[in-house]
N, C-alpha and C positions, 0 to 999 in steps of 0.2 A: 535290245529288246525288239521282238517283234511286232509289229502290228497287225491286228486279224479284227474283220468287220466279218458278223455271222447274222442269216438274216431274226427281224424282230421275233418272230415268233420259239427260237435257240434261244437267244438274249434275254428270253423270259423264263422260259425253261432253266436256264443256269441260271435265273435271277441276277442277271448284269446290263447294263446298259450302257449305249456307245460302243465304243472301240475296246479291246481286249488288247492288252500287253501282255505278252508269254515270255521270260525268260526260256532259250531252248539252248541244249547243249548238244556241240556236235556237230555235222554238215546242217546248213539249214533245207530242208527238202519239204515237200506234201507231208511224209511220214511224219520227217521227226518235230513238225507243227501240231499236226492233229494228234500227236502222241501228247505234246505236251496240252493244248487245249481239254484233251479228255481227262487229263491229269490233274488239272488245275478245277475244272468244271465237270466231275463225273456223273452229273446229270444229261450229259452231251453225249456219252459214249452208245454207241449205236445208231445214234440217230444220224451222221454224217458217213461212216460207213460202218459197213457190217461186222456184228459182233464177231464172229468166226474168221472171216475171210480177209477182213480190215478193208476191204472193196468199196470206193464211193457209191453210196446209195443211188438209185436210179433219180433223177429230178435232182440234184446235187451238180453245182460245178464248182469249178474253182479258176479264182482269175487274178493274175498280177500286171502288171504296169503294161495292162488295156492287152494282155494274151489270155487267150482261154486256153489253162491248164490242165483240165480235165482228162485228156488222155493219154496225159506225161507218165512215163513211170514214175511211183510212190519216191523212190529215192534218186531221181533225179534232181538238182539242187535248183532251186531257186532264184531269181533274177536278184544280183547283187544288191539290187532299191530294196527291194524287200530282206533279206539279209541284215542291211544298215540301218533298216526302219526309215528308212525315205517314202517309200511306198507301202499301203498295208495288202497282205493276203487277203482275199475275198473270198466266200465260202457264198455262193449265192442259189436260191430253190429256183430252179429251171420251172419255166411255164408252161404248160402242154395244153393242149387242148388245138381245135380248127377251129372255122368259122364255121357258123350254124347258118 
């Protein structure tokens, strides 16, 4: 099983809270996580990336065992911790803004 934390404002959207366990089949990569997450929770599906393109949405990262993955290739595999579920994927909304 996977583990995937998405931030609170997903978690309510898909009406879940805590931590997400995904069964996923196949390489474990970006892709075939967020394939299954929109699978499982299709109230998620576009908000993490785009409907058409499957492209992480802008303000979207993603991070595993303290790397920022965000501009990995989509099928590129993932860090063995996270595969084993030692560690969980992170799906976290990026902060923008300066100082005023």
């Amino acid at each position: 099983m996977i583990r995937v934390k998405i931030p609170t404002h997903l978690r309510r959207l898909a009406q879940t809270s805590g931590e997400i366990m995904l069964a996923v089949e196949g390489p474990i990569t970006q892709r075939s996580v967020l394939d299954s997450l929109e699978a499982q929770y299709p109230a998620l599906r576009g908000t993490i990336r785009d409907h058409a393109t499957h492209r992480r949405r802008p303000f979207i990262r993603f991070f595993a065992c303290e790397q920022d993955l965000s501009h990995e290739p989509p099928d590129a595999p993932l860090p063995d911790a996270v595969a084993t579920g030692a560690e969980p994927f992170l799906i976290v909304g990026a902060m923008a803004g300066g100082q005023r």
